[in-house]
C-alpha positions as CSV (number, residue, x, y, z in Angstrom):
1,X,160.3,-19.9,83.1
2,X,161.3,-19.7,86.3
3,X,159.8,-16.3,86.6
4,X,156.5,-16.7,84.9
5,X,155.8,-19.8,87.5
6,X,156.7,-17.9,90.3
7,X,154.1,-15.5,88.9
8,X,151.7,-17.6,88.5
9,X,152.1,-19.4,91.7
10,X,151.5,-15.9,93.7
11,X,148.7,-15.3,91.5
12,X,146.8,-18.4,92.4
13,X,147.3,-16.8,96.4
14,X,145.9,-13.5,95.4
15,X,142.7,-12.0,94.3
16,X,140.4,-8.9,92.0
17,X,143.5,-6.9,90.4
18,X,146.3,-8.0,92.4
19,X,145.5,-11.7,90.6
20,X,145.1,-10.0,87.6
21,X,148.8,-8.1,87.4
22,X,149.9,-11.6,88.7
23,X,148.5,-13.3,86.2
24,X,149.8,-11.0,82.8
25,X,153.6,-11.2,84.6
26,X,153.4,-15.0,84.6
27,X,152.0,-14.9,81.3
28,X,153.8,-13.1,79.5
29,X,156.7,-15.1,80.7
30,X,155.5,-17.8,79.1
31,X,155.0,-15.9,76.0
32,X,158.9,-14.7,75.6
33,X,159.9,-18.3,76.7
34,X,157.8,-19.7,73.7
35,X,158.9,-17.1,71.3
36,X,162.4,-17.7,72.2
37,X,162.1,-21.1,71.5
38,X,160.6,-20.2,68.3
39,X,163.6,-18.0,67.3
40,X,166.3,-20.5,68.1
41,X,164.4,-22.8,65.9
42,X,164.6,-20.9,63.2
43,X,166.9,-17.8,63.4
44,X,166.0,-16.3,60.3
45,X,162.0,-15.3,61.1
46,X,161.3,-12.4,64.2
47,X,159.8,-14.9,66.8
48,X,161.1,-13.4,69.6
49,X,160.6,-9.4,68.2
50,X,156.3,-10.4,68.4
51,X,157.2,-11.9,71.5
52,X,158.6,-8.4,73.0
53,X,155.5,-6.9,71.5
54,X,152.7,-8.9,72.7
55,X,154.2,-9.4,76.3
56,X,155.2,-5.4,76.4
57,X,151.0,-5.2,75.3
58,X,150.1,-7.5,78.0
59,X,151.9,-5.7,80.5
60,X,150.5,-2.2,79.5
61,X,147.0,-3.2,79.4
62,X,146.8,-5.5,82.4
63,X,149.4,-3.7,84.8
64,X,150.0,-0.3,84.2
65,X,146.7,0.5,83.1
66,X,145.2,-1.0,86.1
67,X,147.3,0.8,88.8
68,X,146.2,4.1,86.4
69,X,142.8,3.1,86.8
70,X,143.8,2.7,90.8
71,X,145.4,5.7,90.9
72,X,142.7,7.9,89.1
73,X,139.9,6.0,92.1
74,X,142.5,7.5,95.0
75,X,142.5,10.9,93.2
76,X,139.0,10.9,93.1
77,X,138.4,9.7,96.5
78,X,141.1,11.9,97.9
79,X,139.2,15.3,95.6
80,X,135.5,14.5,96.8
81,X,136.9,14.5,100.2
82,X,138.7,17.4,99.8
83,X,135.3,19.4,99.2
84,X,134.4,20.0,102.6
85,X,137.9,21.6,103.4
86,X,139.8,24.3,101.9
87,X,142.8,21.5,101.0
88,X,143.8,18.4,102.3
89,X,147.4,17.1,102.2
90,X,149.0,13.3,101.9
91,X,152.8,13.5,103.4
92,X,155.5,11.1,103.6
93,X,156.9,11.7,107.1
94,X,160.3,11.0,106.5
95,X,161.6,12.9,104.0
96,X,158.6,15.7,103.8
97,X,157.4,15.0,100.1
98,X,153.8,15.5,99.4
99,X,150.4,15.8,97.7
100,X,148.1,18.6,98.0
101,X,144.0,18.3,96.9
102,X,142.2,21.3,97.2
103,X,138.9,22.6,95.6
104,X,138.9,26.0,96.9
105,X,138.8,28.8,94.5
106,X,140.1,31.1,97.3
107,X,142.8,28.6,98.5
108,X,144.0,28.1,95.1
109,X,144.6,32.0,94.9
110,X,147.6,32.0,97.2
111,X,149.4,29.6,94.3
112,X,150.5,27.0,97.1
113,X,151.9,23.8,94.9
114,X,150.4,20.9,94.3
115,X,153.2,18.8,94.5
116,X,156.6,19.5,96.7
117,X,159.4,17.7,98.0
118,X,159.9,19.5,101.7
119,X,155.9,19.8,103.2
120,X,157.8,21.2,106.9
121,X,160.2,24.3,105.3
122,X,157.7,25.2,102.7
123,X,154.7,25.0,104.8
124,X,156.5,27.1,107.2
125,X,157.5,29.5,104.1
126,X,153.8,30.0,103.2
127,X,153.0,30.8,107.2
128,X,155.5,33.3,107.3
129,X,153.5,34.8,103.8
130,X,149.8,34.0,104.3
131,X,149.4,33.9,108.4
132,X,148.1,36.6,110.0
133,X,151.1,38.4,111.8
134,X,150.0,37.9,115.3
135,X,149.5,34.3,114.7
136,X,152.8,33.8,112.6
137,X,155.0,32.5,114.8
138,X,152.7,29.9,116.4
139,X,152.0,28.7,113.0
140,X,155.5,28.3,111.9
141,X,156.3,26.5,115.4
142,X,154.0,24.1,113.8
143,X,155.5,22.3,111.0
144,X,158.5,20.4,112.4
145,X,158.6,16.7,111.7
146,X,159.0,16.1,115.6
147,X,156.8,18.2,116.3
148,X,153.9,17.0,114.4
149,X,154.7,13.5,115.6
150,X,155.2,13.9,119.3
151,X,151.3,15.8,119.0
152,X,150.4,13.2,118.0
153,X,151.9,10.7,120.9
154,X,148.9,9.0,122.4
155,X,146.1,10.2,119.4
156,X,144.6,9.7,116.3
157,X,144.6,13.2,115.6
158,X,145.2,16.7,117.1
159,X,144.0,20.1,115.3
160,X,145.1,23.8,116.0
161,X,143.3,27.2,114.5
162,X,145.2,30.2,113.3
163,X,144.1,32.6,110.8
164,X,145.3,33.2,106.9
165,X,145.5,36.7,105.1
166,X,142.6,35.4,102.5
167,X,142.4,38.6,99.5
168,X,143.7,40.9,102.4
169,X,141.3,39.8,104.8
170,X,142.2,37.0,108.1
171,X,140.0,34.1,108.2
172,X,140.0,31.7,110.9
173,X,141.2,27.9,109.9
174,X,141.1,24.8,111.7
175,X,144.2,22.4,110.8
176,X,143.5,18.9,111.8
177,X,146.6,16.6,111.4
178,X,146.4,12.7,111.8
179,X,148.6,9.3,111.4
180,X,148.0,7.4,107.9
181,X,147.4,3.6,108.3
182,X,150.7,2.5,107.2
183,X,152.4,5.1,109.7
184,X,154.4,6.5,107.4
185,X,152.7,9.7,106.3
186,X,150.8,12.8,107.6
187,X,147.3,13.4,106.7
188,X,146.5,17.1,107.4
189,X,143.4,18.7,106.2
190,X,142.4,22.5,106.7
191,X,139.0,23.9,107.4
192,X,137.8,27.6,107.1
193,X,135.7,28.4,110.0
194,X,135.9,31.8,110.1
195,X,131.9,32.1,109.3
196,X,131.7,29.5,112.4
197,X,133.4,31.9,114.4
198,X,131.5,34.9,113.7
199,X,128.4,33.3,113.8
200,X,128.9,31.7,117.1
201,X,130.1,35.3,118.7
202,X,127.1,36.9,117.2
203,X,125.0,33.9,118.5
204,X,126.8,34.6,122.2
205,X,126.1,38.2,121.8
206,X,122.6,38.5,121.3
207,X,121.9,35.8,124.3
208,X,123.6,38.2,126.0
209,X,121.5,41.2,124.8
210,X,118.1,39.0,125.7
211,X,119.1,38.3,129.2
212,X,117.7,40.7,131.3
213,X,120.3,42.5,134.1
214,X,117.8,40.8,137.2
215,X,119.6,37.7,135.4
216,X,122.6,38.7,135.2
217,X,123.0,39.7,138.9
218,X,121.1,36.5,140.2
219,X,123.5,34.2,137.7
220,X,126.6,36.0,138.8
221,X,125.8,36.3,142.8
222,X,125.7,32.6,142.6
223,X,128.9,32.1,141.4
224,X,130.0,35.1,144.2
225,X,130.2,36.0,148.0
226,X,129.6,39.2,146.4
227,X,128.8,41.2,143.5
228,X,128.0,44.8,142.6
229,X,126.3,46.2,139.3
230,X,128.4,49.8,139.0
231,X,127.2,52.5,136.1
232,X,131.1,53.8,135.3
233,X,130.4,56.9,134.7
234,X,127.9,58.1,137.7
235,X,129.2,55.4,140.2
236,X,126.1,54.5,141.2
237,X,125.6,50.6,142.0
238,X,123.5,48.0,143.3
239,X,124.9,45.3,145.4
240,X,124.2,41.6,146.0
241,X,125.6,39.4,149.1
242,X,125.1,35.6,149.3
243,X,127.9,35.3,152.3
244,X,129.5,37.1,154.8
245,X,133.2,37.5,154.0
246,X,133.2,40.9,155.7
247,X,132.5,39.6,159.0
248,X,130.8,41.9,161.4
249,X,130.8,44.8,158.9
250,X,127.7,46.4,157.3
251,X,128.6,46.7,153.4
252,X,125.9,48.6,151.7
253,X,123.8,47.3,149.1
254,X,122.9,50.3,147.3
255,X,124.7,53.9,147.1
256,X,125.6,56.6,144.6
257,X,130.0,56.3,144.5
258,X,130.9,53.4,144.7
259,X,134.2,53.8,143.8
260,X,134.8,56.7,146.9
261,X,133.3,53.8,149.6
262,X,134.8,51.3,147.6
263,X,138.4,53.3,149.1
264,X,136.6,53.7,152.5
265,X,135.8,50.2,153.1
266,X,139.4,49.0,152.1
267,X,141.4,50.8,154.6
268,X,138.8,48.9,157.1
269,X,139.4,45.2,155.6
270,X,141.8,44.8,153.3
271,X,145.3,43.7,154.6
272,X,147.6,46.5,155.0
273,X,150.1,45.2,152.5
274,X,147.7,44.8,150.2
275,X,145.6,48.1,150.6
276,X,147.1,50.2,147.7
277,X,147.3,47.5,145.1
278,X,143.6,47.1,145.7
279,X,143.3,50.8,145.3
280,X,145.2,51.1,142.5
281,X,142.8,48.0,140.8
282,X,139.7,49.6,141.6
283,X,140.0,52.8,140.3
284,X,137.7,54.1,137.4
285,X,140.5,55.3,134.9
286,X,142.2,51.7,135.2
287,X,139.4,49.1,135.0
288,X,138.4,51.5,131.8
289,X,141.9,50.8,130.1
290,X,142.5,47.3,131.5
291,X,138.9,46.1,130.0
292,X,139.4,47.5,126.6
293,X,141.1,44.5,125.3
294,X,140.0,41.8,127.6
295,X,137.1,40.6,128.5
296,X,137.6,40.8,132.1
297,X,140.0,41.4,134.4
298,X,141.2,40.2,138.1
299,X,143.2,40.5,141.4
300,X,143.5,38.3,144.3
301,X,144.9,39.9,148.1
302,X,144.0,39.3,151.6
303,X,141.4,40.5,153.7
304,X,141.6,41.0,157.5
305,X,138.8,40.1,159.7
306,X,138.4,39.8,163.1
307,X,142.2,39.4,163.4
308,X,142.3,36.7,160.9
309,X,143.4,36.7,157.0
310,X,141.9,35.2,154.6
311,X,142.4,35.1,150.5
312,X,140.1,36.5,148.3
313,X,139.7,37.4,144.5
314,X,138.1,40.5,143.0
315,X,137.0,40.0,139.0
316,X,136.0,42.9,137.0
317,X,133.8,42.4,134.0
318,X,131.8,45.8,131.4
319,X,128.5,44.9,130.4
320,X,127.5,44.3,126.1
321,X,126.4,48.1,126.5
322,X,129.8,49.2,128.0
323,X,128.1,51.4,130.7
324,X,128.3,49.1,134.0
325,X,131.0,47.2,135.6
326,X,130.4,44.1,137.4
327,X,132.5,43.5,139.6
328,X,132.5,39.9,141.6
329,X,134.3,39.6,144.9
330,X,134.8,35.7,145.9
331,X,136.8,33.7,149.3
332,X,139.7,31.5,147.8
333,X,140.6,30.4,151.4
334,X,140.0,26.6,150.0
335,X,141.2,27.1,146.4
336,X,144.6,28.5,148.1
337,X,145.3,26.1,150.1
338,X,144.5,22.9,147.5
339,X,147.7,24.8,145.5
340,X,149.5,25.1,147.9
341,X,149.2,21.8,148.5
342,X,149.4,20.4,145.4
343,X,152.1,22.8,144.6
344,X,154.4,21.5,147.1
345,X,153.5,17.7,146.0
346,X,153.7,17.9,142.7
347,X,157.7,20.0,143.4
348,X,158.3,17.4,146.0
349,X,157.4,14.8,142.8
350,X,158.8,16.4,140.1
351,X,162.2,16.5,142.0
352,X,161.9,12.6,142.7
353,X,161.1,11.9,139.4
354,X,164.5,14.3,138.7
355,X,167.3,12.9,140.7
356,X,169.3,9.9,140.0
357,X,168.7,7.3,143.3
358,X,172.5,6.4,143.1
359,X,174.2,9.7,143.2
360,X,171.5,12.0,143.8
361,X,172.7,13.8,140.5
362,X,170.2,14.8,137.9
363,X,169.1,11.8,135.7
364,X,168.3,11.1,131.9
365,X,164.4,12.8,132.4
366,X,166.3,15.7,133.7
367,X,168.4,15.7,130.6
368,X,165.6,15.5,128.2
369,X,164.0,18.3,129.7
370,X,167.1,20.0,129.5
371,X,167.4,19.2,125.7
372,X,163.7,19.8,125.0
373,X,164.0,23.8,126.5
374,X,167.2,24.3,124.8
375,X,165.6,23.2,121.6
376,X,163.1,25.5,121.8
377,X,165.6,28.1,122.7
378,X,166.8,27.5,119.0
379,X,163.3,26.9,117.1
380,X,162.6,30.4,118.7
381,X,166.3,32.0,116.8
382,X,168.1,32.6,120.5
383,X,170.7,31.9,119.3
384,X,173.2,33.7,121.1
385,X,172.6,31.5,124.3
386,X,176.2,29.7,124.1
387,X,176.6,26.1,125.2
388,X,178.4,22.9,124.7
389,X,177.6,19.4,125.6
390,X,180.4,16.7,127.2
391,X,179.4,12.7,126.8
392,X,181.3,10.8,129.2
393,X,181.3,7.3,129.9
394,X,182.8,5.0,133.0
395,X,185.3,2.6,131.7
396,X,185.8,-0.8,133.3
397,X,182.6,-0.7,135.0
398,X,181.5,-4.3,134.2
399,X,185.1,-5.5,135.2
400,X,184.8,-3.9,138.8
401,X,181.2,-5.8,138.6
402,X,182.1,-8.9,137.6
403,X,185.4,-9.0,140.2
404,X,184.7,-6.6,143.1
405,X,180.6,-7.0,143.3
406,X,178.3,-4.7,142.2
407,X,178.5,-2.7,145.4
408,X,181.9,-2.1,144.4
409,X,180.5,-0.8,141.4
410,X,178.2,1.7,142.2
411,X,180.9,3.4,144.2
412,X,183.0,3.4,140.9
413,X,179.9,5.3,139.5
414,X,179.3,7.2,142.8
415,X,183.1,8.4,142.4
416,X,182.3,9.1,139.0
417,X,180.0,11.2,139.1
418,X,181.9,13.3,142.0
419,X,184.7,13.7,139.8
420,X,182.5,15.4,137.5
421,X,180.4,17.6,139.1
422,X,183.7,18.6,140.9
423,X,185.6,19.8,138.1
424,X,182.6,21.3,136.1
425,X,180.8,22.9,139.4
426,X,179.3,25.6,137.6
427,X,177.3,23.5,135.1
428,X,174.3,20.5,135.6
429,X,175.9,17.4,135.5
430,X,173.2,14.3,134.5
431,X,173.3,10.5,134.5
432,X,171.8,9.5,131.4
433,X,172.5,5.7,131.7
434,X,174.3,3.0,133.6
435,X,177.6,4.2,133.3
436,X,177.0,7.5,130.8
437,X,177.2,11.1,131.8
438,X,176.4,14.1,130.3
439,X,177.4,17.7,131.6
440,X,175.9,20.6,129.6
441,X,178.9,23.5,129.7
442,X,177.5,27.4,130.5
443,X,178.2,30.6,132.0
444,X,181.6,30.5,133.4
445,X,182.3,26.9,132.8
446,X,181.8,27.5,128.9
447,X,184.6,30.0,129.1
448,X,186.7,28.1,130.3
449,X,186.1,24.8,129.2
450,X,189.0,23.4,127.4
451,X,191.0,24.0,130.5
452,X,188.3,22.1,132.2
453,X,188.2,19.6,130.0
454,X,192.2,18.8,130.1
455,X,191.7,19.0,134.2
456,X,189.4,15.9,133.5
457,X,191.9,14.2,131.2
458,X,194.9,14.9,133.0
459,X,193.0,13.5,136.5
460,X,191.7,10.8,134.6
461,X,195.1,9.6,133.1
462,X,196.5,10.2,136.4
463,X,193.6,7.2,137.7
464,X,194.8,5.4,135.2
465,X,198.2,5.3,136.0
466,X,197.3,5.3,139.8
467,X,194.3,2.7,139.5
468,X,193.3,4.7,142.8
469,X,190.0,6.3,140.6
470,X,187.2,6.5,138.2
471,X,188.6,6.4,134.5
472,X,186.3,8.4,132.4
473,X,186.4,8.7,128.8
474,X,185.0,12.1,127.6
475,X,184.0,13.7,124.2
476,X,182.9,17.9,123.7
477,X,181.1,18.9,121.2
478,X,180.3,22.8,120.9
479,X,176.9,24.6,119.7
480,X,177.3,26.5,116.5
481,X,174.7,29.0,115.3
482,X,175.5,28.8,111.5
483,X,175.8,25.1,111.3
484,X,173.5,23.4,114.2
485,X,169.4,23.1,114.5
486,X,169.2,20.1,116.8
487,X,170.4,19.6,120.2
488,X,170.8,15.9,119.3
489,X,173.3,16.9,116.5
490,X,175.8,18.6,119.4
491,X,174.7,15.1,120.8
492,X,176.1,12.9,118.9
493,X,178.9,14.7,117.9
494,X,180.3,14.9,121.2
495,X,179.4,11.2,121.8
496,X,181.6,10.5,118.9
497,X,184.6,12.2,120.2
498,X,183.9,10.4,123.2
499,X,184.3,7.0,121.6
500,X,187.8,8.6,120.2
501,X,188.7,8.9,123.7
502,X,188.0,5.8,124.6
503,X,189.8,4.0,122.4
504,X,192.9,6.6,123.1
505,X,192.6,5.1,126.9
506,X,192.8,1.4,125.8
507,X,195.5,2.5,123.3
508,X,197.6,4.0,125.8
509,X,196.6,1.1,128.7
């Protein structure tokens, strides 16, 4: 009773099916209360039997019917959607189950599942069969849970390309990932545009073949101090100037080798350091090889004129008919000295943004950089690169707070800190929190690192005893190939033995 007017109470709150399932609970309730009435009242006749039946036929018809009905709509939806890509999948973030829709013939021909219970490892499975094998690796780099989520930091959505081995053949898709509502699941949908692709480059090419070459000298000269049309095979060339980055000398504008005057006019402007790298760039045989995979190609070096240096850039590019270079020469005076600028703000920033105020140490964003590379180090199967991680934490730091002043205490954590990067000198030490450090053990101090590690203990029991130091509890934990994938695994085991420690010190206090 108690149930069915609980029921019926939400029910009155609710509305369209929700009221409806409300409403068959609560009543059939009431039903099985009647009937059981019925049944005590006389024992001998199956009151409470029709009772079971008619309340197990309300709930089918009224419930699970309905959230059939429901779930047939959503499949619908989700397939009609699904149309305009090759497949679209639903994915519960945390644990990687999910739900594939697809309508593609094509798609369906590579067998991927409908239904799996680890989206990340078998997506990255299927990459490693169906991705085309220059893009393999960037597509498996792709499906990691943290991965996916920290794309999408900041965004509704992100999307990537790569292409698929379709029936032997690579076709270009477009993967577009974003957050459900709930923000518990993926919802990643994949496009072929390969046809996009192609008919975008053939649109690019034939603009290209109705632009006549006045055009393409007059576009590029604007975009250059100075440019010359070269046929690569005669040598002949036609030259266009809009300013004077030779100075006072007389650069031709027509003649019949450019590449011999091209050699002529270096030894007169280029800077001597710089003379046979600009040589070797120039010549025929290498622009010929270094433009038959790229598009274009590029050098920047110094030019002397009257007595002064300035920074320039030379870019090569063949025409659609493969029979002329044209080659661009440009100042970057200004564009060199904004990076070098910028360069040295942004290091002067980054370093900041780096160092712990207190002991001028490395700090927790330090760390995470740290973690992030080394991570990747892993993802990418270097293995080999040995490490280990040591959590230490200050003890007694709010007691020296609370009776000696906090200026008292940042010298405990100043002291701290020296005692550590003394004994592991070798290896970055970081502050990661008020009283937390974490040194990350390499090189030489990995070899040696339990000694290392009792030379903390045995100093820091000595403080102890003393009371003339810091007292640091400390925990290792080593990276092994066969058993670890995160750096936060290494983490928290060392943080762990850490604790251990700690209570060890108290123990023997």
């Amino acid at each position: 009773m108690i149930i069915a007017a609980y029921m019926l109470y939400i029910a009155r709150k609710t509305s369209g099916q929700e009221r409806i399932r409300y409403s068959a609970v609560g009543f059939t309730g009431l039903v099985m209360e009647l009937f059981l009435i019925f049944q005590i009242l006389d024992p001998s006749y199956p009151s409470y039997a029709m009772g079971l039946i008619i309340g197990t036929c309300v709930i089918h018809s009224f419930v699970e019917e309905g959230e059939k009905k429901e779930k047939e709509v959503y499949d619908n939806i989700a397939t009609s959607l699904a149309e305009d890509y090759e497949a679209m999948y639903y994915i519960v973030i945390e644990t990687g189950e999910y739900r594939e829709f697809s309508t593609s013939a094509e798609y369906a021909s590579m067998n991927v599942p409908a239904l799996g219970r680890d989206f990340y490892a078998e997506t990255r499975k299927n990459a490693e069969r169906y991705a085309h094998p220059d893009d393999r690796e960037f597509a498996k780099s792709l499906y990691y849970r943290d991965t996916m989520l920290k794309n999408l930091e900041g965004k509704k959505s992100y999307s990537y390309k790569y292409r698929i081995m379709v029936n032997g053949e690579p076709r270009y898709f477009r993967f577009t990932v974003m957050l459900s509502g709930d923000g518990k699941h993926f919802v990643l949908y994949e496009k072929d545009i390969d046809d996009e692709i192609t008919e975008e480059t053939m649109r690019k090419e034939n603009q290209k073949k109705s632009i006549t070459y006045g055009r393409i000298a007059e576009s590029l000269a604007s975009n250059y101090d100075v440019i010359y049309y070269v046929n690569v095979t005669s040598g002949e060339y036609a030259g266009y100037g809009s300013n004077d980055i030779y100075g006072q000398l007389e650069v031709r504008q027509t003649g019949k080798d450019f590449f011999g005057e091209a050699v002529r006019d270096i030894d007169q402007i280029v800077h001597k350091n710089d003379r046979d790298m600009v040589i070797d760039f120039i010549d025929r045989d290498h622009l010929i090889t270094a433009l038959q995979d790229h598009k274009r190609c590029g050098l920047d070096y110094r030019l002397t004129v009257n007595g002064e240096t300035h920074h320039a850039r030379m870019t090569v590019r063949k025409t659609s008919d493969e029979n002329h270079f044209i080659i661009g020469v440009e100042n970057i005076d200004n564009e060199v000295r904004k990076e070098k600028q910028v360069l040295r703000a942004l290091n002067t920033e980054k370093e900041l943004a780096r160092r712990d105020e207190l002991t001028g140490m490395k700090n927790k964003t330090a760390y995470k950089e740290l973690e992030l590379s080394v991570q990747a180090n892993i993802d990418n199967g270097l293995d080999y690169l040995t490490f280990a991680i040591i959590v230490c934490d200050a003890n007694d730091l709010k007691r020296v707070n609370d009776n000696e002043g906090h200026v008292a205490g940042d010298e405990y954590i100043i002291a701290s800190a020296k005692l550590l990067c003394d004994i592991f000198e070798h290896s970055p030490v970081f502050r990661v929190g008020g009283d937390e450090f974490v040194v990350f053990l390499r090189g030489s101090d990995y070899m040696i690192r339990q000694e290392l590690t009792e030379k903390l203990r045995t100093q820091v029991r000595e403080n102890q005893k003393t009371g003339s130091g810091p007292v640091l509890a400390a925990g290792m934990a080593e990276y092994v190939p066969e058993k670890d994938s995160l750096v936060s695994e290494i983490f928290d085991r060392a943080d762990k033995a850490m604790y251990e420690d700690k209570q060890k010190l108290k123990n023997e206090i």
